[in-house]
Every structure is written in structure tokens, then in C-alpha cells.
N, C-alpha and C positions, 0 to 999 in steps of 0.2 A: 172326635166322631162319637155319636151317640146312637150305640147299635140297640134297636127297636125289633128286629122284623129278621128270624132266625130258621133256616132251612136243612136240610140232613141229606146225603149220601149213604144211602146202604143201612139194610134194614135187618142185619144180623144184632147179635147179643148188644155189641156196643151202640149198633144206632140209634136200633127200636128203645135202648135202654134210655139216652138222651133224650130223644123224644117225650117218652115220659117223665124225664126231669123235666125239663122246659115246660112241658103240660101241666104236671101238677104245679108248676110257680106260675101257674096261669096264663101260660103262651100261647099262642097258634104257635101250632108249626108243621108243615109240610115235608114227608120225606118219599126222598127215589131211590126205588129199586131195578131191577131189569123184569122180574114178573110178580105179576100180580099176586099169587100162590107165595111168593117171600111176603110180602106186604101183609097178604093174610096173617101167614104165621106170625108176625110180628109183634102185628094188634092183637092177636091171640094171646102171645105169652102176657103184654099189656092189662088186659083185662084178667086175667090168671094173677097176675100181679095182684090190682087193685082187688080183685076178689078177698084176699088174701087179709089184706090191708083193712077190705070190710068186718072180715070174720073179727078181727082182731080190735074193732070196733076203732082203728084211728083217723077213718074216714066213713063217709055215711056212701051209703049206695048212690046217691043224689050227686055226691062231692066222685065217686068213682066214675057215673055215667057224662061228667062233663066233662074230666080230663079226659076219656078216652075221644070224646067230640072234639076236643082241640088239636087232633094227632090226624092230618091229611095226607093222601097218599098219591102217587102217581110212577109214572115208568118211562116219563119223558123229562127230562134234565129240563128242558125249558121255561118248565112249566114250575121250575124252585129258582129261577135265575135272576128275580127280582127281587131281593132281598138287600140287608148288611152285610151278614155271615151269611156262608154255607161252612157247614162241618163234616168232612168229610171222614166217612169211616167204614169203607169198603175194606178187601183183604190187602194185611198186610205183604203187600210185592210192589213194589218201588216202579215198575213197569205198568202196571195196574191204576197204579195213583197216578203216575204221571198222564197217561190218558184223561182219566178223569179229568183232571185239573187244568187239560187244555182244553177240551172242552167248554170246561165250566169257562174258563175265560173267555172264549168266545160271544160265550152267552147272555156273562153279568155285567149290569153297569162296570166304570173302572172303579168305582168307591166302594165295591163289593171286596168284601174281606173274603179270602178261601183260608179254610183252616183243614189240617189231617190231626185225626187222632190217633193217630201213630205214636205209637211208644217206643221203637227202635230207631225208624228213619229217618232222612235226611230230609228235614223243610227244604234247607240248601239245595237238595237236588230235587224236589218235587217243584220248586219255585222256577227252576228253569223251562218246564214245559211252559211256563205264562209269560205274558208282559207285563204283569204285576207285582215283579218281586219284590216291592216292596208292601204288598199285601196281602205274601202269604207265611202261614206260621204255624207252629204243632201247636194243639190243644187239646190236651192227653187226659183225657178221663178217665177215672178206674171206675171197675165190676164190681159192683150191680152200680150203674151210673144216677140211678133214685138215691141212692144211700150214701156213698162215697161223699166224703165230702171236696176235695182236692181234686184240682187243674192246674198241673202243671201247661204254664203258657212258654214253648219255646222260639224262642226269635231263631231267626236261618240268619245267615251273612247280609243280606240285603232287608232284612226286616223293617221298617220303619219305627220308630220309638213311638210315634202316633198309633201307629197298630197293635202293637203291644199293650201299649195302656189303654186303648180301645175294650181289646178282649179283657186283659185284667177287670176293668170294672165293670163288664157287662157279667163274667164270672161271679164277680160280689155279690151284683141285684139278682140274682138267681137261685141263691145262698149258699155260693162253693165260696171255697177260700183258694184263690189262687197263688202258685209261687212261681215265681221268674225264672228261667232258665236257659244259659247258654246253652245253644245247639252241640251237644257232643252226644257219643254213642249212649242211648240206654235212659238220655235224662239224668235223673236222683232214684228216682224210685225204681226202675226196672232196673238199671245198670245196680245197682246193690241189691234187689230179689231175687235174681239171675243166678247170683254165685251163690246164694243161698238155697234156694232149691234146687240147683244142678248138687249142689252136695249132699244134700238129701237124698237124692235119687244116687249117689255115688254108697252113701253108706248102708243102703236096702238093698242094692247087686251086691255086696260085699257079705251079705246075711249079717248084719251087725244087729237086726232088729227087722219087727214084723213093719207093713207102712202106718196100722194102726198104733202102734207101741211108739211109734217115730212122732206121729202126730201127736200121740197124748204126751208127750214128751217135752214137745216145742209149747205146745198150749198151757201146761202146769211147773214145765221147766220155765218158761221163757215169758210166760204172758202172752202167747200170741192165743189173738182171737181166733185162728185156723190154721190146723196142721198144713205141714209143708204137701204133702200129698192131697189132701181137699182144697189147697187152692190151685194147686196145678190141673185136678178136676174140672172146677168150677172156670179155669183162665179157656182149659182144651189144650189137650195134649200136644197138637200140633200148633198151635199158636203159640207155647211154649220154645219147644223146639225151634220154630222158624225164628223168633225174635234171639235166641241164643244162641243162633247160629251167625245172626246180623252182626251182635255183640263179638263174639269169637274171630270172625272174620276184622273186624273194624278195630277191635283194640290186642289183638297176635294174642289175649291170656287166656290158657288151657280151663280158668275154672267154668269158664262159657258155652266151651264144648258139650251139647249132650250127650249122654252117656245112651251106648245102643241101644240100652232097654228102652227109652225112652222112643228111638225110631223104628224097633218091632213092634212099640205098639201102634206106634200112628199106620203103619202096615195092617194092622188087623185093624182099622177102627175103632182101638178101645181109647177114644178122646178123651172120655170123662164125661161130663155132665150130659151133654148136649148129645151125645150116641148112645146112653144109658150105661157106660163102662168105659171105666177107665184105672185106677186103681182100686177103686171101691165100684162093687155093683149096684147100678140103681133102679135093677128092675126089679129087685126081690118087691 
């Protein structure tokens, strides 16, 4: 199967951000939200983006106003149901997804591929709201999804190997590098990030260190392009939490567990990036 004609679910950081991949490799693509006000914000941070990308002179104002032209929008599922893929990437709740995803099968030819960009859950169990299990599968993108280059494609138990290497190579022409992945808790990436940043957050309640002293720490100790703390900012404090909790639950190990500090702050709103405060303030 030669996927052509690509559609999006849910128009938070991860969607709208896809979207803009797709666009700037020259795609249409169409995504649903529930209100038009999300869709807004969306294409806002979009052009904010590309703004960005102008000042910086690696795209012309010309090359900014037409990727934003390829990114359509709507608030009826129906109206994306004609496609290859949809990718879904509404909030991570397993309850949530599955909805969606019946749904969507309702809606789309049966040769429609449904993909979640779920980084903790169960294709396996998102698959059973459908009658297409053998055409649904994780397609795990990471933040900022323009930049990133990696997708992880996870098959569920009923996957079809046709579908897999469907997505694989549609991944390629797009110019992500994708890696295969059996369905278990977390993937590659998250299920090894998880216990890295919960420890982080373990040795800053401990006072071992300020969270800036932590970060310049991993960054010149370690080579990491971003302290353990500005990327738990930039993920959202609670999308942290919730995915570590999946992880904790799903594989019995304590390093998964977040640590309270971590659920007083989702209590006060301090998310990170996306509420203006989270361990760093960004409203100064």
C-alpha cells in the first residue's frame, strides 16, 4: 500500500505539530478538533513557528505562507475519513482513544490505515474498538514534531506486516527515520526517558542540586541537548506524569513512579511550557 493522502486527530502540541511536518514536505493535510478556538490556536503556534524559521532566514515568507495553506481544518471526523492514514493524537487516555478510533472506523474506507501517536499505550487495546485490527498501529512522534527526526512505528498483536511497512516507508518520504517496534510498555524511547527523568526529579526533592545546576549538569556532563527539567517543561508536566504512571502500572518498577513533587505541581498548573511555569518560569 502506497499512502498518498494523510489526515490528523487532535490539534494540541503533538498534532498541529505533525501537521506542520507534513506541510512543510509539501502535503495537504486536514486536521479535527472538537472547537474551532483549538484549530485556531493551533495554526497560530504554526505561523509563530514559521515566523520564526523566516527571521532565521531558512525559509522565505513565500515558502512560510504556503505551508500554512496546506494545513486544513474542521470539527467533524467525517470530513478527514477519506484518506490512507489518519493519525491520531488526541490526550493520552486509552478511553479517549478508543472512542475516537471507533469512530473513525465507522467512517473510513476499510484500507484506511488508523495510527495513535501514543507513546505509552496499547495499539493492542486501541485496536479493539475497530474491525480493522489489522490496520491499526502506534506512530510515535517526538516534540517539536518539524524537528524530530524519529518514528517509532509500533505494530499491536494483530498488526498486519503490510501495514507496518506501509507506514515505515511513508515515514521515509517525509524525511523521518523510522524504527520498528514490538508493542511493549513505553516503546524504546519513552520506556528509557521515564526512568531518567523520574530520577531527576528524585535527586532535586532530595536537595542534591538546584533544577538549573541538574540541567547544566546532564547538558556538559552528559552531552544532552536538554536538561532533564526543560524537557519535562517542554513534554508538560502532566503528560509526564500520566505516561509514568502507565509505565509504573504496566511494568510493577518503582523507578516509573512520579515522585509527589511532580503531582503538586500538575495541582497548581505549573505544566511547563504550555501554562507559562513549570520548573522554570516563562513569563519573566
Amino acid at each position: 500500500m502506497n499512502i498518498t493522502r494523510v489526515n490528523i486527530v487532535g490539534a494540541g502540541v503533538m498534532g498541529i505539530g505533525i501537521a506542520q511536518a507534513l506541510a512543510q514536505q509539501g502535503r495537504e493535510v486536514t486536521i479535527c478538533d472538537l472547537e474551532e478556538s483549538i484549530l485556531g490556536k493551533g495554526l497560530n503556534r504554526v505561523r509563530q513557528n514559521l515566523e520564526s524559521l523566516v527571521k532565521k532566514e531558512k525559509i522565505t515568507p513565500e515558502e512560510a505562507k504556503n505551508i500554512v495553506s496546506r494545513i486544513m481544518t474542521t470539527t467533524k471526523l467525517a470530513d478527514i475519513a477519506q484518506t490512507d492514514l489518519i493519525i491520531e493524537a488526541v490526550v493520552e487516555n486509552i478511553e479517549v482513544k478508543k472512542q475516537v478510533f471507533a469512530q473513525l472506523d465507522s467512517l473510513c474506507p476499510r484500507e484506511t490505515i488508523l495510527a495513535s501517536n501514543t507513546s505509552t499505550l496499547s495499539p493492542t487495546e486501541i485496536a479493539l474498538a475497530t474491525k480493522r485490527r489489522d490496520k491499526v498501529l502506534g506512530m510515535h512522534w517526538f516534540n517539536p514534531a518539524p524537528v524530530m527526526r524519529l518514528i517509532e512505528v509500533v505494530a499491536g498483536a494483530e498488526t498486519s506486516e503490510e501495514t507496518v511497512q506501509a507506514v515505515m516507508d511513508f515515514s521515509q518520504r517525509v524525511g523521518k527515520t523510522p524504527v520498528r517496534v514490538k508493542e511493549a510498555p513505553g516503546g524504546i524511547v519513552s520506556r528509557i526517558l521515564r526512568g531518567y527523568l523520574n530520577t531527576a526529579v528524585d535527586v532535586l526533592a532530595e536537595g542534591v542540586a538546584t533544577a538549573e545546576d541538574i540541567d547544566t549538569a546532564m547538558k556538559l556532563g552528559a552531552n544532552f541537548p536538554m536538561g532533564p527539567f526543560e524537557l519535562i517543561d517542554l513534554i508538560g508536566v502532566d503528560v509526564h506524569v500520566a505516561n509514568s504512571d502507565v509505565l509504573a502500572r504496566e511494568l510493577g518498577d518503582l523507578k516509573y513512579r512520579p515522585h509527589a513533587l511532580l503531582r503538586k505541581m500538575v495541582r497548581a498548573d505549573h505544566l511547563g511550557r504550555k501554562t507559562g511555569r513549570g520548573f522554570y518560569n516563562y513569563n519573566k
